[in-house]
N, C-alpha and C positions, 0 to 999 in steps of 0.2 A: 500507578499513573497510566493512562488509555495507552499513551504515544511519548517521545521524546522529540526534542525539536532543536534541530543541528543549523547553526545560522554559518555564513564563511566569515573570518575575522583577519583582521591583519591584511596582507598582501591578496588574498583570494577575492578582499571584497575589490578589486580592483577587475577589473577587465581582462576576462580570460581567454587566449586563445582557443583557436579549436580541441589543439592537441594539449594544450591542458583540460580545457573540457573532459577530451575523450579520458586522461588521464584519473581524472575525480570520480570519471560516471566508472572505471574499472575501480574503483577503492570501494566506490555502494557495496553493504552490506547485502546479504543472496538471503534477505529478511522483505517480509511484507510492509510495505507504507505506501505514503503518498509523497510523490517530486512535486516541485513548483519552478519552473521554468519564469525568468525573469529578463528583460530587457534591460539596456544600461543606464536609464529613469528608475531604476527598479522597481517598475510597475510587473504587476503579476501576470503570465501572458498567455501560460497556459499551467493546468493542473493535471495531471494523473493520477492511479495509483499501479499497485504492482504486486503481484504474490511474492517476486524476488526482486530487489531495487536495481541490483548491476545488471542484471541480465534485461531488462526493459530502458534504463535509461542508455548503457548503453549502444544501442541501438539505432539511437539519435544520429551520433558521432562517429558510424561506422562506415556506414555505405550512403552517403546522400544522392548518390544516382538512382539509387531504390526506391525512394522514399516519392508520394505523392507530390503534387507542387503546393501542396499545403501546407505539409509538414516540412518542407525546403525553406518554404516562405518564412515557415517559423523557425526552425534550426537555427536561417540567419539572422534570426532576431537576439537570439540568446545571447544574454553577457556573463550572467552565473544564472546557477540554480541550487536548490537549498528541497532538505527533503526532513520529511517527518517519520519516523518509528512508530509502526504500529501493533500491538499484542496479536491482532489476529487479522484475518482478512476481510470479518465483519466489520472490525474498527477500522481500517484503509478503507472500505465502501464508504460510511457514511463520516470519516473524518474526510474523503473527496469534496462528498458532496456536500459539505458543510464549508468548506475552504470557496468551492465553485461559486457558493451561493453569495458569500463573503466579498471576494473579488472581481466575480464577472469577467473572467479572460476572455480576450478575444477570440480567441484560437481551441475555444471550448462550444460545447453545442450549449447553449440556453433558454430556458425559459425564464418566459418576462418577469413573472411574481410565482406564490407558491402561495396562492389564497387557500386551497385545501378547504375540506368539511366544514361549511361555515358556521357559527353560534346567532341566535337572535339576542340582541343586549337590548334589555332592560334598563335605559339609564336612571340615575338617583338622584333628581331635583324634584322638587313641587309637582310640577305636571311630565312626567317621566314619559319619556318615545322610544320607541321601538327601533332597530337599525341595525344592517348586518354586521359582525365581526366572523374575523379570519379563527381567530383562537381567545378565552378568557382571558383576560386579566385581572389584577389584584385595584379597583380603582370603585367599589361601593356598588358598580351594576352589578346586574341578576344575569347570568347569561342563561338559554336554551337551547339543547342541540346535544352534539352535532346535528344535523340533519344532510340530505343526500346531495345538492348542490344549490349554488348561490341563487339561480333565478328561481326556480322553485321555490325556493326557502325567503325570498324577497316578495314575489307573487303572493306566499302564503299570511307575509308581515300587511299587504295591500290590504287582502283580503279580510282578514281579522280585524285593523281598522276602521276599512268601511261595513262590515256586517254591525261594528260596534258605534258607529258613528265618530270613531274618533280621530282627531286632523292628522292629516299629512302633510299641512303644506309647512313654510318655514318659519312661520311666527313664530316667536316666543311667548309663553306663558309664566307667571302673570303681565311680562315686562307688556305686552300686546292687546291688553284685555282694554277694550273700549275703543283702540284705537282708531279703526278703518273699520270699512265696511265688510260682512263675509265677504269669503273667496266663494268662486264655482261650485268648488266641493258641496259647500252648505244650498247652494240652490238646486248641486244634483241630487241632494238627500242622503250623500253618503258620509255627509260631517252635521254634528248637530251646532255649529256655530259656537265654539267655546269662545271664538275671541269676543263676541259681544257680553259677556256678562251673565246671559241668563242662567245658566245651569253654575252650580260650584262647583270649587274643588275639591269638596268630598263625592261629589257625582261623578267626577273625572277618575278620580281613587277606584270607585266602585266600577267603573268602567275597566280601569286598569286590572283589578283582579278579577275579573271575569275572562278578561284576556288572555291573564297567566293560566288559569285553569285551562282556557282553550287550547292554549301549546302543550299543559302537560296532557292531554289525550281527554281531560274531563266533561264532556261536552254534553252526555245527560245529567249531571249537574244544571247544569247553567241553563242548560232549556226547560229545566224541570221549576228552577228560581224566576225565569223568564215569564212561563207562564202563571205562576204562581202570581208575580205582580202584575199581569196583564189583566187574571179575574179580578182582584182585589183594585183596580183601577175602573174597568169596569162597573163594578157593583156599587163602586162610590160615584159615579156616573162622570168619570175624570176621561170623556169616550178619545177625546184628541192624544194623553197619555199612552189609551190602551192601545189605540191606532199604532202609535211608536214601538211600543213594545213587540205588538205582532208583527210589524214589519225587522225589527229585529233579530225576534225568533226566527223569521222566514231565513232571513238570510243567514244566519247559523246554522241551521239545517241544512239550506246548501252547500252551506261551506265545509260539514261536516265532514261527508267522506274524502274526499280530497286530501283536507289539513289532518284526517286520520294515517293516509300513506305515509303524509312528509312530516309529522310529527312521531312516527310510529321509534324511530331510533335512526338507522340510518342505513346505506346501503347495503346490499348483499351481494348485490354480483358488480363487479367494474368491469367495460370493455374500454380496451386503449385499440385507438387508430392512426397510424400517420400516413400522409398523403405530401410525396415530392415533388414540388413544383419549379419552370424554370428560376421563377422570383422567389417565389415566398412559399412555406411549407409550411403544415399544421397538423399539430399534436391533439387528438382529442380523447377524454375518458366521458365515456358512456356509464350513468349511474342508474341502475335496476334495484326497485325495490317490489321484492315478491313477485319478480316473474314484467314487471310494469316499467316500461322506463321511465324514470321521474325526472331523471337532471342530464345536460352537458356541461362540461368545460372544454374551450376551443383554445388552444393558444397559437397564434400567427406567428409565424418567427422568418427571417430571413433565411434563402435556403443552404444548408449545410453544402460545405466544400466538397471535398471528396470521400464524406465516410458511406461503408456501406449502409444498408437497413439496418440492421441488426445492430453496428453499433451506437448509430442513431436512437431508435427504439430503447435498448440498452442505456444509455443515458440520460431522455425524457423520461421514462418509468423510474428510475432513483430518483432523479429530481424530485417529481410530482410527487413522492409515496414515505421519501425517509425522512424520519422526523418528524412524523406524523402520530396522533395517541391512538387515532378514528382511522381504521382500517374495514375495508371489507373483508366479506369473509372470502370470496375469489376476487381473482384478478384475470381478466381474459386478455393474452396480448395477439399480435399479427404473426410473430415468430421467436423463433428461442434464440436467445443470446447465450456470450460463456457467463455472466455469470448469473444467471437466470436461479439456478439452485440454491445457490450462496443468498441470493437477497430474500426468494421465499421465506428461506430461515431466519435471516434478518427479522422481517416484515412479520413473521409467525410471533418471535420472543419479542419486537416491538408490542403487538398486540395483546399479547396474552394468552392467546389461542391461537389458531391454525388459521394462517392467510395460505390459500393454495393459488401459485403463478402454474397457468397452463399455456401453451399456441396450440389450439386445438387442429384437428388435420380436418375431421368432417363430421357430419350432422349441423343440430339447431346452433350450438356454439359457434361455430363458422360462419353461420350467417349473421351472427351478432359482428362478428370480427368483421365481415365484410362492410357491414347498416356502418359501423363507426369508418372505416377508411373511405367508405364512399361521404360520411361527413366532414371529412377533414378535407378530400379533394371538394365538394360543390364549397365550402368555405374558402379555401386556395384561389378558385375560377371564380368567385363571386368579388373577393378583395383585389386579385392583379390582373392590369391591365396588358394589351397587346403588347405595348409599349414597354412595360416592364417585364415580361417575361424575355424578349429577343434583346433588353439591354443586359438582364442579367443572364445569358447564354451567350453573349461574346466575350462577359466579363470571363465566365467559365473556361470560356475557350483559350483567352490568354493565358489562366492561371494554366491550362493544359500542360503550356507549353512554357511555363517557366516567364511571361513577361510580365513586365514590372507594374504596365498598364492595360487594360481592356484594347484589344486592337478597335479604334472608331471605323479606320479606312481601311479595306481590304480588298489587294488588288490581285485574280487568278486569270494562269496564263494555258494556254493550249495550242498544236501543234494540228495541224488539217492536213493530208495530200495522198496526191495517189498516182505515184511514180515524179519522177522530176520536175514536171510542168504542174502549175496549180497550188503551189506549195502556201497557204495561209496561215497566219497564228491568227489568235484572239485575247484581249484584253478585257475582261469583267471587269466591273469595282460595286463593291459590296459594304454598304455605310451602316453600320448597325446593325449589321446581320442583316442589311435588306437589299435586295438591286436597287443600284441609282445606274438605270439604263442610258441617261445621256453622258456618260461618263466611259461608256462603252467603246473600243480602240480595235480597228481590224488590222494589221498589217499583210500586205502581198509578200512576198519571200524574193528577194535578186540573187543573181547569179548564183544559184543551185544548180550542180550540175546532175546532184542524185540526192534522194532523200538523206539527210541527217538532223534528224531531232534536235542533237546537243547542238551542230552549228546551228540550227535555221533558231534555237532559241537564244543563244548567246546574239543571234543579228537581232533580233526582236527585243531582246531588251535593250541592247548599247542604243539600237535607233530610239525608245523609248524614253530611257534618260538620259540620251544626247539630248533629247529637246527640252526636257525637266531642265537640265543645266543653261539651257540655250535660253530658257524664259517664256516657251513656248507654250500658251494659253490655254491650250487643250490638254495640255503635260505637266499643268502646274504644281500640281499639288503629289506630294511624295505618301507614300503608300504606308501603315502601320505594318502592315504584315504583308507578304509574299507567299501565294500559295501556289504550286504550281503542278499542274497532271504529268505526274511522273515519280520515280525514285530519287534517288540521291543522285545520280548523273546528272538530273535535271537541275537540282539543288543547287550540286557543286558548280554548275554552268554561270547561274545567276549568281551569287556568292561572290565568282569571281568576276563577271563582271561590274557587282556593286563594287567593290573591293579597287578595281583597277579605277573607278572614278571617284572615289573616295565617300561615298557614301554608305552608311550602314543600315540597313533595314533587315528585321528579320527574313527566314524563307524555313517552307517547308514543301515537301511532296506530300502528294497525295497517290496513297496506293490504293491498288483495287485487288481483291480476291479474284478466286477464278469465276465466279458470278460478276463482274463488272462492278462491284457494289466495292465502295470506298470504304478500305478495311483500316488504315490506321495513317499516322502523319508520318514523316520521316522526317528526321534532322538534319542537319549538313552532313555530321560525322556519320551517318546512318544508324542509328538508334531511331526505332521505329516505337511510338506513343499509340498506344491503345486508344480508342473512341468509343469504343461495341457497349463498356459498358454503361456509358449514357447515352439514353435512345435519343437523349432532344437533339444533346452537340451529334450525334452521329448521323441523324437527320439533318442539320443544317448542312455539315461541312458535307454532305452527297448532293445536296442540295447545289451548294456551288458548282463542283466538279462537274454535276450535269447541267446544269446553264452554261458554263465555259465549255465546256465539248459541244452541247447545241450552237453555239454563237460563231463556236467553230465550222463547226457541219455546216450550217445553212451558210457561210460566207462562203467556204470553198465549193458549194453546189451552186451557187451564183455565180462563181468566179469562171469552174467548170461550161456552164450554160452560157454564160458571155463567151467564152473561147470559140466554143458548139457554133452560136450565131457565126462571130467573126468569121470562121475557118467557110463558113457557109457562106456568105458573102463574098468574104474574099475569090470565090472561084468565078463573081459575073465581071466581066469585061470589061473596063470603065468605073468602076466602085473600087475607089480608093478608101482611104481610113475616113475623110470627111466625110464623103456622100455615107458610108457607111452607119456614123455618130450620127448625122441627120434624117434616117429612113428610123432607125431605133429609137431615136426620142422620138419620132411621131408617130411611129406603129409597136411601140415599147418590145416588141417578140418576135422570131421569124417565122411564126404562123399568123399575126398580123401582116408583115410585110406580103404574106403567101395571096394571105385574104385580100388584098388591095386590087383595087382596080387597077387600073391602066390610069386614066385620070387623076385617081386619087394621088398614086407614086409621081406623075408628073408636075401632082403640086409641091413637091417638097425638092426632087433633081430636075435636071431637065430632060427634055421627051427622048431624045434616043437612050438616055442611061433608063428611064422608067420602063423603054421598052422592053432593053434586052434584061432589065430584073425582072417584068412577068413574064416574057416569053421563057425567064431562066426555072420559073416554079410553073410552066404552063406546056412543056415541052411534048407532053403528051398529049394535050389538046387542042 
């Protein structure tokens, strides 16, 4: 028997704590098989396998602070789990990916179908059509193939067709004979009109085997029978027949080298490519026959959580290849995974022969590796939109960091000043990963007597959702996430003042390396969250922090440059705070005020205050 298969009975199928979990996943045999992780529907949620059962399962249930927020996400899903015995670790590979294919876990990478080397089916009625299938079956058609990939091998079904004149469209035969008038087909000359009657179905037969020959490679045959009835048409002076004929022959003859490549057997060399996108990522294999590429397959899929490459790559290539009869004779991937060895051999003894899996490092094969990744990214950018790549990089971002939902609103805070006077924060809000700049919040800083960060931020938020609480229209709306320039001092600031008015919203820091550059999140507790290694999320969240530090800067350099004026003012005679406010709305600068006439200044104070302000910038003239 391949496997044995261990279901929970009695009180285990009940709902297991964690530390029973842990306790089960320690009882795993240190044997290769495949686990099945389950929710309390007992839907299948996710699948593994493992060279040793106890030592990968449990690993689940040891340390969940370790673990990605993917694998947390799912942890907490688990209500039992049930695992399969495998003979070897060939049979854990493709009894995985036979369970994967089976249940479709969420929490597993997927591909959408496993159409694979496609067959042309020959169906078995009266007037028999042509039509791709995935694999034979036992149901009376003729199948052809494999051949190298679907649209080629569909193009070549077109082709054959119309070189032969025979329909493509959806009528049925005989059920359709007389019915309606031809389709287009027959006015472009690529169908000889079967539905009207004129030709039989023994024409249609002889049509049909001319076909099969053309798939199995026999093509000077047929052109050799072609012309044969073309003279013999001909000579009996049938000249509209022999017309047909010749235009027939023509186009068999073109069709000829083509339907030689994609009929010849089937590929020889496969290149696989995948390209990560913020939305959506895609798998594609590259099919070369004799040096020629002849086929792709693309498959678009939503973009994986937090696995690396490799074990990405690693798990599209089982999918796409086990199970399969029609193997090439290489396989070119983007990089080596662990069990890259293990499947070669697999994929060898599937075959028959020797399937060789390579990641080449350099020469022509690396450019093949590259032609395929640069296909899967121009398909990625050509299917998601703006729109979807910055919804699916927030979603990202929550899952970061452990929350339950995509932060929509996101509100970062900063700290301005330079020495005790001037002291500003600033308030971003960031809606989908985007600035919503009217939404933007400057505070001035009171009674500071010397810089402090943690006070002047603790006064900046209580004033902020004092007025949230107060119903304050410009403070309306409560923040999903809390981001703030700083470490965990900063954190535990805001924390506690959410905390003291009873509100709870997330909060994190943002730290920066010794380059400026925003190196990772921090937590309340201080446990600091990697970003480095996704370029997108680590581009957005730097992205924030330097709009929030700019919104900062430029407020306190305004605030600074107002003081500059005032202080400058404040020294002429007679200029109090009004006359002050009314020289600066009408000359907005103290180098307008400089610039003003005499005249001008006395249209806005009256004439002894206009005087002594240019005589106060005129002193030396």
């Amino acid at each position: 028997m391949l496997f044995s298969f261990i279901t929970d009975t009695g009180e285990e199928a009940e709902k297991l704590t964690k530390d029973e979990l842990r306790q089960k996943a320690h009882s795993l045999p240190l044997e290769p098989g495949v686990y099945i992780m389950m929710d309390a529907a007992g839907e299948v949620i996710y699948v593994g396998k493992s060279r040793a059962l106890r030592n990968r399962v449990s690993q689940y249930f040891a340390d969940l602070a370790s673990h990605t927020p993917k694998t947390r996400a799912m942890v907490a899903q688990i209500d039992h789990f049930d695992y399969l015995l495998a003979s070897s670790e060939f049979e854990a590979l493709v009894l995985e990916n036979s369970l994967i294919k089976r249940h479709k876990p969420r929490y597993n990478i997927l591909l959408k179908d496993d159409k694979g080397y496609p067959y042309i089916r020959l169906s078995n009625e009266a007037y028999p059509r042509f039509s791709l299938a995935s694999r034979p079956a036992k149901d009376g058609a003729k199948y052809f193939g494999p051949y190298g990939g679907r649209s080629a091998t569909g193009e070549s079904i077109k082709a054959i067709c119309n070189a032969l004149r025979l329909p493509t469209c959806r009528r049925q035969f005989p059920r359709d004979i007389g019915k309606e008038r031809p389709c287009l087909n027959h006015h472009l000359g690529i169908c000889d009109g079967w539905c009207q009657g004129r030709l039989t179905q023994a024409d249609y037969q002889e049509r049909i085997y001319q076909a099969e020959r053309l798939l199995e490679g026999k093509f000077t045959q047929v052109e050799q029978e072609l012309k044969r009835e073309m003279l013999r048409a001909s000579e009996e002076l049938r000249f509209e027949a022999a017309a047909e004929l010749r235009d027939r022959l023509q186009a068999i003859e073109l069709l000829g080298t083509k339907q030689r490549v994609v009929a010849s057997s089937r590929a020889d060399t496969d290149v696989a490519g995948f390209y990560r996108g913020e939305a959506k990522s895609c798998f594609v294999v590259l099919h070369f026959l004799e040096g020629a590429l002849a086929d792709r397959d693309t498959q678009l899929m939503p973009t994986p959580m937090e696995e690396d490459g490799g074990e990405i790559v690693s798990t599209l290539v089982k999918q796409y290849y086990l199970g399969r009869t029609v193997l090439p004779r290489e396989i070119l991937l983007p990089g080596e995974f662990e069990d890259m060895e293990e499947l070669g051999a697999y994929l060898t003894r599937q075959a028959g022969r020797k399937v060789a899996l390579s990641a080449p490092k350099r020469g022509d094969r690396v450019k093949l590796v590259e032609l395929a990744e640069r296909t899967a990214r121009d398909e990625v950018e050509r299917a998601t939109t703006a729109q979807e790549r910055q919804s699916k990089l927030v979603e990202l971002l929550g899952r970061t960091l452990g929350m339950e939902r995509a932060p929509h609103r996101i509100e970062a805070y900063d700290i301005s000043n330079t020495g005790s006077a001037n002291i500003v924060a600033s308030m971003t809000v960031f809606v989908d990963g985007r600035p919503l700049k009217r939404d933007y919040r400057r505070f001035k800083l009171r009674d500071m007597e010397h810089p402090d960060d943690y006070a002047s931020m603790e006064q900046v938020l209580t004033r902020r959702f004092r007025r949230y609480l107060e119903g304050d229209e410009k403070f309306d709306q409560l923040p999903d996430l809390i981001l703030m320039d700083g470490g965990q001092g900063q954190v535990k600031v805001a924390v506690q003042v959410l905390e003291g008015m009873g509100l709870s919203v997330p909060v994190f820091g943002m730290v920066k390396d010794g380059r400026h550059r925003t190196r990772a999140l921090v937590a309340p507790g201080g446990r600091e969250i990697g970003i480095r290694q996704n370029q997108t999320l680590f581009s957005m969240v730097g992205r924030i922090q330097e709009e929030t530090h700019r919104f900062a800067i430029t407020f306190h350099r305004e605030s600074h440059a107002r003081q500059t004026i005032a202080s400058s003012l404040e020294e002429i005679p007679g200029v109090g705070e009004a006359r002050r406010k009314a020289l600066l709305k009408q000359f907005k600068t103290v180098k307008g005020i400089r610039e003003a006439s005499e005249e001008q200044l006395a249209a806005v104070v009256s004439k002894n205050t206009a005087r002594a302000v240019y005589l106060h910038f005129h002193k030396e003239e």
